[in-house]
C-alpha positions as a Markdown table, in Angstrom:
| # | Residue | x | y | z |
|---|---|---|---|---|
| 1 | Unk | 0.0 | 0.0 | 0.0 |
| 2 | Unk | 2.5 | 2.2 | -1.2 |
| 3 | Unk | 0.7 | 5.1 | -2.6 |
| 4 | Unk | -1.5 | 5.3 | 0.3 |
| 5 | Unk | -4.8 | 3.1 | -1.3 |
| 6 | Unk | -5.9 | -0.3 | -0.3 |
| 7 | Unk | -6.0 | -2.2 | -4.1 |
| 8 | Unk | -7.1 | -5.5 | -2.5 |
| 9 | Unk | -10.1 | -3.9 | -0.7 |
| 10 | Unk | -11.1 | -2.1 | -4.3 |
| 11 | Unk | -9.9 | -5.2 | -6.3 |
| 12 | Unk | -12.9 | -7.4 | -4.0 |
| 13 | Unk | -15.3 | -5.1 | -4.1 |
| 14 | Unk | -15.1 | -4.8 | -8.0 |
| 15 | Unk | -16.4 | -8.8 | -8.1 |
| 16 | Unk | -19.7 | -10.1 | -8.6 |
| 17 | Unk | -21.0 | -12.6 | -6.6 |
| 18 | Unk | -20.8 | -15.7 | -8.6 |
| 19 | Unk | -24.1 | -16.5 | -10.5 |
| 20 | Unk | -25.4 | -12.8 | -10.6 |
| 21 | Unk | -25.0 | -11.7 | -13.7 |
| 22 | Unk | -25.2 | -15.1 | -15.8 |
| 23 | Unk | -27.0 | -14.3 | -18.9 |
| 24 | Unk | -30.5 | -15.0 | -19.2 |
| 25 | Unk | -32.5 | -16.3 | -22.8 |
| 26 | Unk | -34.1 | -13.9 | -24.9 |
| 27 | Unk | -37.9 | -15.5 | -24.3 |
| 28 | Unk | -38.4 | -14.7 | -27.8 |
| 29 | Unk | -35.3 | -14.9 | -29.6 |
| 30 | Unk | -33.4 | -17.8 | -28.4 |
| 31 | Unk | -34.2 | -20.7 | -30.5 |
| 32 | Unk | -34.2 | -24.8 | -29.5 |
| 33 | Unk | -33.8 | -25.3 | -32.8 |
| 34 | Unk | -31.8 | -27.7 | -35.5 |
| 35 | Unk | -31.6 | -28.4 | -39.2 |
| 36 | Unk | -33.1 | -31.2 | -40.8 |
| 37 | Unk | -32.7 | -32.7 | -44.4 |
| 38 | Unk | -35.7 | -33.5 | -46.7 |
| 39 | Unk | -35.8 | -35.3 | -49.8 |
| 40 | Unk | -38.4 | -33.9 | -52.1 |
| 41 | Unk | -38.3 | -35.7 | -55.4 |
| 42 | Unk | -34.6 | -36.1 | -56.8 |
| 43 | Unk | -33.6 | -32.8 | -54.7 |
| 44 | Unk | -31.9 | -32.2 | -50.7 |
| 45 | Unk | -33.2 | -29.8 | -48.8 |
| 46 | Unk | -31.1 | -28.7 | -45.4 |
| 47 | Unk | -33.5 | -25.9 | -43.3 |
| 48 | Unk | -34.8 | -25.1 | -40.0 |
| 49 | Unk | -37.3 | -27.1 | -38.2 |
| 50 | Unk | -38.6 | -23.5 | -36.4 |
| 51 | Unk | -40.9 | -22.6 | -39.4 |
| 52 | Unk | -42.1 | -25.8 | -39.6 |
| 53 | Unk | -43.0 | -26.8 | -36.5 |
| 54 | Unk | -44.9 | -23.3 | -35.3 |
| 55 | Unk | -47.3 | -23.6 | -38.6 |
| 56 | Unk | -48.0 | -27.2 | -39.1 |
| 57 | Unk | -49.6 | -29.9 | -37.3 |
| 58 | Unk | -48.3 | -32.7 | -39.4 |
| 59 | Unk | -44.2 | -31.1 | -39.0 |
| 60 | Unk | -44.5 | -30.6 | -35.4 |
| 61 | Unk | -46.1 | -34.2 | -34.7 |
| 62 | Unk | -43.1 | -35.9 | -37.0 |
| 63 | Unk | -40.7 | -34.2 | -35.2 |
| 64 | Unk | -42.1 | -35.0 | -31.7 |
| 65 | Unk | -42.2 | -38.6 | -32.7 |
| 66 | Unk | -38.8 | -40.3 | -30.5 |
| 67 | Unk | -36.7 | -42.2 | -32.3 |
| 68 | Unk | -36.8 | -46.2 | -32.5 |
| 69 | Unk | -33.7 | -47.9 | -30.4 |
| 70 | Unk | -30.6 | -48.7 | -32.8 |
| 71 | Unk | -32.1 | -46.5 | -35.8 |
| 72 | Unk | -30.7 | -43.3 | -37.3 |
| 73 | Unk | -32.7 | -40.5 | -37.1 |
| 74 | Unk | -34.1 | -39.1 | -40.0 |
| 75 | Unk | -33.0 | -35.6 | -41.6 |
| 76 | Unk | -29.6 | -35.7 | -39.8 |
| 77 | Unk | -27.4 | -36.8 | -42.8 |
| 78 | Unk | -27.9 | -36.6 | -46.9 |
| 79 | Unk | -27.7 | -40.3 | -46.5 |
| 80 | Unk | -31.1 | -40.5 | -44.1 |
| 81 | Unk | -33.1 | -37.6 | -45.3 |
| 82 | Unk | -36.9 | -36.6 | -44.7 |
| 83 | Unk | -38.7 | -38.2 | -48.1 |
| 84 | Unk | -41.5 | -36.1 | -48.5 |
| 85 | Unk | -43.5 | -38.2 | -51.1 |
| 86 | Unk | -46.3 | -37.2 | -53.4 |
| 87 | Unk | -45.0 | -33.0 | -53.1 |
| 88 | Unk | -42.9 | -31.4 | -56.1 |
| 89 | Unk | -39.7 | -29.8 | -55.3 |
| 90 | Unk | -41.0 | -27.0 | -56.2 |
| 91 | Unk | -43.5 | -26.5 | -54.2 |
| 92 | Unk | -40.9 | -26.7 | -51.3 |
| 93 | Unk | -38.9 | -24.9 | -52.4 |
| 94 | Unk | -42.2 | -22.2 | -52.6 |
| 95 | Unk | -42.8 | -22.9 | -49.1 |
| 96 | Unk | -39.8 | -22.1 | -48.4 |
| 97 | Unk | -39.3 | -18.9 | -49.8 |
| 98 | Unk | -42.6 | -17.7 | -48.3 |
| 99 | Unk | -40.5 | -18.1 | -45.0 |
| 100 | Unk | -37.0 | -17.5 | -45.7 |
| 101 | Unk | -37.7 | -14.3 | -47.9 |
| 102 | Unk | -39.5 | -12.5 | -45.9 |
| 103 | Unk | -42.5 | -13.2 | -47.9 |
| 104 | Unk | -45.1 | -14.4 | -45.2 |
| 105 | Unk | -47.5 | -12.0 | -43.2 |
| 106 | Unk | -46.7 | -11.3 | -39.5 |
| 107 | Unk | -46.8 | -13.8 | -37.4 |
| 108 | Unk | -49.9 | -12.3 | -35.5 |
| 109 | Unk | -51.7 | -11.3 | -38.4 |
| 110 | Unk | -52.3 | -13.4 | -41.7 |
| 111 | Unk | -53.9 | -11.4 | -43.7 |
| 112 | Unk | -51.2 | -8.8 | -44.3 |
| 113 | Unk | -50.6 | -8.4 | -47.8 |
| 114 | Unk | -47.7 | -9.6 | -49.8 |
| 115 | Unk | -44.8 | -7.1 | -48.6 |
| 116 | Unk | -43.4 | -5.7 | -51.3 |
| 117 | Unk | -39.3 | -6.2 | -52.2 |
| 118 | Unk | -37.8 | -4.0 | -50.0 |
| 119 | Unk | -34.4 | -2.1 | -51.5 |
| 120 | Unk | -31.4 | -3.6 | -51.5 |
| 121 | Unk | -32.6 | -6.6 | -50.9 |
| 122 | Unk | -32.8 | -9.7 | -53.7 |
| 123 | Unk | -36.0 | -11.6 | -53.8 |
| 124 | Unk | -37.2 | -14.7 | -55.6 |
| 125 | Unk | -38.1 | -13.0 | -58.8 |
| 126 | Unk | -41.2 | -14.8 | -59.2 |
| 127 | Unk | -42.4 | -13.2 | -56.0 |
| 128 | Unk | -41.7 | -9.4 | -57.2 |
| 129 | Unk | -45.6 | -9.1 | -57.9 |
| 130 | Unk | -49.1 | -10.9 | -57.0 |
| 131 | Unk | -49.9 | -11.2 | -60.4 |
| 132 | Unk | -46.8 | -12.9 | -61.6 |
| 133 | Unk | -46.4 | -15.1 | -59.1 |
| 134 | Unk | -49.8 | -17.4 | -59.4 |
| 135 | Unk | -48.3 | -20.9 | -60.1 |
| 136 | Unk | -46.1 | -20.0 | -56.5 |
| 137 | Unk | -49.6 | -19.4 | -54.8 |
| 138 | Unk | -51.2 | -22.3 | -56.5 |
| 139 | Unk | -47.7 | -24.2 | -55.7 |
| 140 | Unk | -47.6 | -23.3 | -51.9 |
| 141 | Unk | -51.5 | -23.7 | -51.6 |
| 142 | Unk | -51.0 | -27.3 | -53.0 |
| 143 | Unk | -48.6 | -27.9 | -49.7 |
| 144 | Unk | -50.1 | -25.8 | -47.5 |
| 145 | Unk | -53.2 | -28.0 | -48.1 |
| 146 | Unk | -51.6 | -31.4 | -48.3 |
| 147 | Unk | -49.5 | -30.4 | -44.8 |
| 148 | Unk | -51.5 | -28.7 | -42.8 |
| 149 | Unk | -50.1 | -25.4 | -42.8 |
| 150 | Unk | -53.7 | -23.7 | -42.0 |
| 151 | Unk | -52.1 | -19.7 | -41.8 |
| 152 | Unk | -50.3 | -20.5 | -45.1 |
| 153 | Unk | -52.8 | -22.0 | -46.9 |
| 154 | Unk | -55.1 | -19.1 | -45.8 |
| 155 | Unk | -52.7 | -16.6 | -47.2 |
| 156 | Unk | -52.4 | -18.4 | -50.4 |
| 157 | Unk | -56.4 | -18.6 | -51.0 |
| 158 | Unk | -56.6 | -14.9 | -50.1 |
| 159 | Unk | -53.8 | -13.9 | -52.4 |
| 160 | Unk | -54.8 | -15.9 | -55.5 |
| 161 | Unk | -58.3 | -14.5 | -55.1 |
| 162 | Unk | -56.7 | -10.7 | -54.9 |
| 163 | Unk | -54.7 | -10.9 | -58.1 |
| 164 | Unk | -56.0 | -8.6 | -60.8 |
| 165 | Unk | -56.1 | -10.7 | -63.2 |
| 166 | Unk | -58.4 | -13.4 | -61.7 |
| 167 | Unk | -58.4 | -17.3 | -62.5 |
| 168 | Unk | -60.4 | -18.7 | -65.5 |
| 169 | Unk | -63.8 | -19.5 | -64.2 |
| 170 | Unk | -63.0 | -23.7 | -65.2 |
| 171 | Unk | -59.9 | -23.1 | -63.7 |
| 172 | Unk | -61.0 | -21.7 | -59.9 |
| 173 | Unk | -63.6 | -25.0 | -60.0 |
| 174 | Unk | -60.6 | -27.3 | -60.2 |
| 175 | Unk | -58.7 | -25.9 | -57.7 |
| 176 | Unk | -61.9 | -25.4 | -55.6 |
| 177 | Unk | -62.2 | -29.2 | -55.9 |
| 178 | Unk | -58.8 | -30.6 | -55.4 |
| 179 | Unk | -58.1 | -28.3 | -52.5 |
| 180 | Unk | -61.4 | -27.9 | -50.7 |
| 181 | Unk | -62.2 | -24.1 | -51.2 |
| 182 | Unk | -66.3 | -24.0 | -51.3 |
| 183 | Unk | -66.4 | -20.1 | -51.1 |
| 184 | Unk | -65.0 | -19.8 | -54.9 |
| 185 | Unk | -67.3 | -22.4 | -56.5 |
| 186 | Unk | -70.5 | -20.2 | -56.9 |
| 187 | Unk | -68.6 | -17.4 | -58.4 |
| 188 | Unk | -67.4 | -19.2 | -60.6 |
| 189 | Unk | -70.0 | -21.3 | -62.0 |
| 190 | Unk | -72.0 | -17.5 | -62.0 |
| 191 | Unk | -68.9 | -16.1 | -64.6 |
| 192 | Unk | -69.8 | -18.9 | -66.7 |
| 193 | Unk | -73.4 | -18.8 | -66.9 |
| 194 | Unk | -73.0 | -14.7 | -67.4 |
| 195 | Unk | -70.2 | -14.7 | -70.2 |
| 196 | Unk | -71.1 | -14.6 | -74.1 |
| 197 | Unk | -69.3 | -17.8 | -74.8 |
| 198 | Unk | -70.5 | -21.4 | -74.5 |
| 199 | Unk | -68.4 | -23.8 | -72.8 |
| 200 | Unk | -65.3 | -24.4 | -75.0 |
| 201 | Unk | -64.3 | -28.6 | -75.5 |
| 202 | Unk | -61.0 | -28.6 | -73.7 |
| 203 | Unk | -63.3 | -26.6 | -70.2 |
| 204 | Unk | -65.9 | -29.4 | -71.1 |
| 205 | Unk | -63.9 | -31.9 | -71.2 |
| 206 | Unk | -62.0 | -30.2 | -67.5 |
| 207 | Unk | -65.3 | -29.7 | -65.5 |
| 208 | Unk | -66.5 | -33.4 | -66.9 |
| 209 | Unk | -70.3 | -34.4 | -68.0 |
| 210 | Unk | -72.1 | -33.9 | -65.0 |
| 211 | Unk | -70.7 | -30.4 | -64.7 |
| 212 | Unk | -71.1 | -29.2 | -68.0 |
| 213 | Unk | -74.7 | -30.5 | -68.9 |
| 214 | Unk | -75.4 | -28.4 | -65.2 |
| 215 | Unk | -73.3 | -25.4 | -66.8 |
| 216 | Unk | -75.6 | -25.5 | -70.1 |
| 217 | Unk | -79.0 | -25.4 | -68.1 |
| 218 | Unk | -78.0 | -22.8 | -65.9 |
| 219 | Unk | -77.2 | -20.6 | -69.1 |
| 220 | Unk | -80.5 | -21.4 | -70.6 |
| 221 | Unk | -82.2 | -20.5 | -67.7 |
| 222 | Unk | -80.8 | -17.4 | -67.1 |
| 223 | Unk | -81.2 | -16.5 | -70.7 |
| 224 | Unk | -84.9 | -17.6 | -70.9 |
| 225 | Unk | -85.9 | -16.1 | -67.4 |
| 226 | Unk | -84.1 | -12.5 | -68.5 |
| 227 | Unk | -85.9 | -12.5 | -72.2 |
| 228 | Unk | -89.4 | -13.8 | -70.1 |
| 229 | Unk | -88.8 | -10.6 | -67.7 |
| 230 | Unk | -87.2 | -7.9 | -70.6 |
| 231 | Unk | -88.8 | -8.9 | -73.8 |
| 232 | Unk | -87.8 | -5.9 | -75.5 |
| 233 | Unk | -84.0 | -7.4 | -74.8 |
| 234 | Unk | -82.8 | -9.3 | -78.1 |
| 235 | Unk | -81.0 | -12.5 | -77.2 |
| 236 | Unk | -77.9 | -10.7 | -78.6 |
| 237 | Unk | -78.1 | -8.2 | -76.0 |
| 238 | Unk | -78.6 | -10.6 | -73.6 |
| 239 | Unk | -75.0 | -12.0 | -74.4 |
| 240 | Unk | -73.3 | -9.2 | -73.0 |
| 241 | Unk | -72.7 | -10.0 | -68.7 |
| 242 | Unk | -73.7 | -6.7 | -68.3 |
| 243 | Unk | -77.4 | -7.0 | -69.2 |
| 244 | Unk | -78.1 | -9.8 | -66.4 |
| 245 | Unk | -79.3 | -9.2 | -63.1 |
| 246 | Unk | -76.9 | -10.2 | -60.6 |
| 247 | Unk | -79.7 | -11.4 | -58.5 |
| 248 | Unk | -81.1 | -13.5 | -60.4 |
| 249 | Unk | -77.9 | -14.8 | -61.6 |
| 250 | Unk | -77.0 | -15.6 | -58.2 |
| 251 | Unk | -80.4 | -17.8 | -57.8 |
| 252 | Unk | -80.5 | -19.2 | -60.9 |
| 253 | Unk | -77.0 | -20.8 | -59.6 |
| 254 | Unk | -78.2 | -21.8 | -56.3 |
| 255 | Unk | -81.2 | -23.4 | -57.7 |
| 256 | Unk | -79.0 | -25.8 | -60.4 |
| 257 | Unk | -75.5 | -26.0 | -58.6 |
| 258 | Unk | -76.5 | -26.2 | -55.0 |
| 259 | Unk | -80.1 | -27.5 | -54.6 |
| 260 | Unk | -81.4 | -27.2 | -51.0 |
């Protein structure tokens, strides 16, 4: 203590107690989380579980499954991968960029709309606009349907339906059908009966028999049941959409489509 100070009493009152100050997890930010490696047709995949397992049912139960005694688990090596069977690479690889591109609503809210690219930053280019991007939202509707990824699949019905250039009437019935999407069925059976053209062959031949003989009627009858009402239109007027009543459009559709 030559200069006159005590450096050991200083020195011990500079320590922490042990333990103190250890640092504690962010309760949002800290991730449990690990890579896994899918197969999805001929093609590896190596992401995060963490997207996976807060949106989907089906991920989260397949990675809480335990792992059978004296078997390797699955996704940890290109030699055991995930095989995800019956999905296109593609449509991954859409999934994907809907998390990893910072394409997906906020996590609290999913029906904020596409963000647009923000500068500086590269995006999938197929993503750049709604409009151009409507295989991708048919792509990650397909998955989001087949895998139970309810907030995707919502965002990819929402977004399809938003585009400005809509789907071909046919078109919105078959996806309707294959992924279970009621609320677009009687508008589009109503943009048939309304437009100036008959069914072509190829749309017959997409909707099938039943469909089109129930297409056919509902035309007649909307066409007979407007001249009945207006006899002073000409059936040439009445092949403009414009000339129908969207009333009775919207009954004469219930009446042959969905029959209480």
């Amino acid at each position: 203590m030559e200069d006159g100070h005590d450096h050991s009493a200083i020195a011990s009152s500079s320590k922490e107690p042990v333990g103190q100050n250890t640092p504690a997890h962010h309760g949002k930010y800290y991730f449990d989380d690990e890579m896994s490696i899918f197969l999805v047709e001929n093609t590896l995949f190596k992401v995060h579980r963490h997207y996976l397992v807060r949106e989907s049912d089906f991920f989260r139960s397949l990675f809480s499954c335990p792992v059978p005694p004296g078997e390797k688990k699955e996704g940890s090596s290109d030699q055991c991968p995930i095989p995800l069977h019956g999905v296109r690479a593609s449509e991954f690889e859409t999934l994907l960029d809907y998390f990893y591109d910072g394409l997906h609503p906020d996590y609290e809210d999913a029906t904020t709309p596409l963000p647009k690219k923000k500068k500086g930053r590269k995006a999938t280019e197929a993503w750049k606009n709604v409009d151009g991007s409507i295989q991708q939202l048919i792509d990650l509707l397909s998955i989001a349907t087949r895998y139970d990824f309810e907030r995707v699949r919502t965002y990819a019905i929402e977004s399809i339906g938003a585009c400005r250039k809509p789907l071909d009437p046919v078109e919105r019935i078959g996806l309707a059908e294959r992924y279970d999407i009621p609320q677009w069925l009687e508008s589009a059976y109503e943009d048939l009966c309304v437009r100036q053209e008959p069914l072509k062959v190829h749309e017959a031949e997409h909707l099938g028999l039943t469909k089109s003989v129930l297409v056919a009627e509902a035309r007649e009858a909307l066409r007979r049941t407007t001249y009945q009402l207006n006899p002073y239109y000409t059936q040439q007027i009445l092949g403009t959409a414009q000339q129908f009543d969207p009333a009775l459009v919207s009954r004469i559709v219930q009446q042959v489509f969905f029959p209480a």
